[in-house]
Every structure is written in C-alpha cells, then in structure tokens.
C-alpha positions in Angstrom: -4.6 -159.5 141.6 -5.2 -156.6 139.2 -2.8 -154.8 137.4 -2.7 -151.2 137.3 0.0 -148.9 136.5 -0.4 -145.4 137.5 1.4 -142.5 136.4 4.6 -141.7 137.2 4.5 -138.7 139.7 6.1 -135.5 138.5 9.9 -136.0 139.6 10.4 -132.5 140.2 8.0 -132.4 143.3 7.8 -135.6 145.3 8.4 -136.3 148.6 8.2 -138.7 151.5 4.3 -137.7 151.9 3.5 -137.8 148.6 5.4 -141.1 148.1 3.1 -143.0 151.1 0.0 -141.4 150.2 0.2 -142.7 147.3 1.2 -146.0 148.1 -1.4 -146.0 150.6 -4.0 -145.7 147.5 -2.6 -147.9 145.3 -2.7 -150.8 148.6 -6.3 -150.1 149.1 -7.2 -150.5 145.8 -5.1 -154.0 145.9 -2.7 -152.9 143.4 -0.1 -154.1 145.1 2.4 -154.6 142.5 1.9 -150.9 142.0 3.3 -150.6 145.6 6.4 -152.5 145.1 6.5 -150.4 142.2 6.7 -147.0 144.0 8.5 -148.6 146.9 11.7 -149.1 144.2 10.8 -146.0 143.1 11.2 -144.2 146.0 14.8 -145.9 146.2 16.0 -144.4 143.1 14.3 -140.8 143.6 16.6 -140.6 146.7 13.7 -140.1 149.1 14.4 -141.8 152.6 12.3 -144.2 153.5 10.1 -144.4 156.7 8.6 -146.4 158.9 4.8 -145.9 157.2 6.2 -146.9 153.6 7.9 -150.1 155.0 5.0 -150.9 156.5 2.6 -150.0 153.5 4.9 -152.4 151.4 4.9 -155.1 154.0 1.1 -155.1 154.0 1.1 -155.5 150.5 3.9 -157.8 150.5 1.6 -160.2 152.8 -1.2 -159.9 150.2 1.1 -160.6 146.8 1.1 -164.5 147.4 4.7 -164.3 146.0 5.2 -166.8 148.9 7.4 -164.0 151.0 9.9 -162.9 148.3 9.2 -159.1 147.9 8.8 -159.2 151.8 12.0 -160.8 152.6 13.9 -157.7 150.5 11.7 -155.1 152.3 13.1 -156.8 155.5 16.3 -156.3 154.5 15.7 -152.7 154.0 14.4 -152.4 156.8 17.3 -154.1 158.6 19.4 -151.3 156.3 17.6 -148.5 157.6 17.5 -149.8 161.9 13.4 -149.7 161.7 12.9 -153.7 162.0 11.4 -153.3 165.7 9.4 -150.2 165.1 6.3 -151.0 166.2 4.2 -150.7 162.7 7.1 -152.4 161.4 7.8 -155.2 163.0 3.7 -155.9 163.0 3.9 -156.2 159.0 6.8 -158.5 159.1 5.1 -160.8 161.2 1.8 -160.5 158.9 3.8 -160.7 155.7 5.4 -164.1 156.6 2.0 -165.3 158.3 0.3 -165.0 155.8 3.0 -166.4 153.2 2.8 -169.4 155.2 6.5 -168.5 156.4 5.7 -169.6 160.1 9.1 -170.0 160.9 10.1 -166.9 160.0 7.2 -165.3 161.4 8.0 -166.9 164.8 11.4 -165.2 164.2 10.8 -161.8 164.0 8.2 -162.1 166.6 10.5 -163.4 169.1 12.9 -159.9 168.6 10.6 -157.9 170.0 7.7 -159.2 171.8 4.8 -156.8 172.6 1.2 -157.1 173.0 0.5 -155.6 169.3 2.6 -158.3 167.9 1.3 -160.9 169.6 -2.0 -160.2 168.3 -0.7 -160.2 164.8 1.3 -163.7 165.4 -2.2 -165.4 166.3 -3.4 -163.8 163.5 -1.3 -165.3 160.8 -1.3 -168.7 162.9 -5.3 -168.4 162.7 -5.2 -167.8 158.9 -2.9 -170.6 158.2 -4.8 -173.2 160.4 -8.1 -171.9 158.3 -6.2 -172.3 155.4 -5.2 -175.6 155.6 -8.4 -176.5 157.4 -10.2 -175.3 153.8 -8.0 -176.9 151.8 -8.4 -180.6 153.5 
C-alpha cells in the first residue's frame, strides 16, 4: 500500500465534482488511504455525498485489506444517505466484503437487491476467495 498525502484542496472552491475526481485519482494510483481521507473530508466540508464517491470509497475500501472495517462505515453512510441499492453502490458493497473475505456479509447485501450486475460481482468475490485460499494451501 503506498502512502501519499496530497494537498488539501482550496476550501473556498470545492465541490461534489471536484471531491470524486479527485478521489477517483487518488484510487487509481492505489492511494487508497488518501480516499478514506477525502471521503471524511468531504463529511466535514459539508458537501453531500453521492452515489459515485460511495462507490469510489467502496472500491478502495475492498482494496485496503483492513478486513472490511472502513467499508462497513461507508455502508452505514450509505444506509444514512438511502443509496445502499443504487446500482454502482450496491456492486462495491458486495466487492468490498468479497474481497475482505466477509462472504457472509457479501451474501447479505446481495440478497437485497438481486440484479444481473450484482450477480456478476458476487461470483467475482466468491472466485477471488476460492483462488485465494486455493494459493495459500
């Protein structure tokens, strides 16, 4: 995991696009305690969260190996703010507890709202954990 901070962006301008895009940078250059970062951030500032930033968390969240903790309170605001079964959403919840070996809870949120997109992710995580363990042995 590498650790970058970035600089603080210039409180007097930012907003919701700002905010993601740069989240959306900082998760593609795997900085995603820089994420969580800006995702509390965000919470402070007074900006509003949407459904891109939860799931731009939630995808670094999956990739943290903090074995689901930062995704389980991004749940929860997602829970606060009535997005849990949006779509992009409810995708990264599944991943994030997939992939934090959280099958259970996976198999949860899944069963809320079953589509064909979450489905996919679902085999996904259940794919990456049988490889997993299959490595490991």
């Amino acid at each position: 995991m590498k650790l970058h901070t970035a600089p603080p962006l210039d409180s007097s301008q930012p907003n919701a696009l700002t905010w993601t895009a740069r989240m959306i940078n900082n998760s593609r250059g795997d900085r995603f305690v820089d994420v969580i970062s800006d995702f509390k951030e965000i919470g402070r500032a007074g900006i509003i969260k949407n459904t891109y930033m939860i799931s731009c968390v939630l995808r670094a969240c999956a990739r943290m190996q903090d074995h689901g903790f930062s995704g389980q309170q991004v749940h929860a605001n997602a829970i606060k703010l009535g997005v849990e079964s949006h779509s992009f959403v409810h995708c990264g919840l599944v991943d994030m507890y997939g992939r934090n070996g959280l099958l259970r809870d996976a198999k949860m949120v899944w069963f809320q709202t079953i589509n064909d997109t979450t489905s996919t992710a679902c085999l996904e995580c259940h794919a990456y954990k049988l490889l997993a363990e299959w490595v490991t042995h």
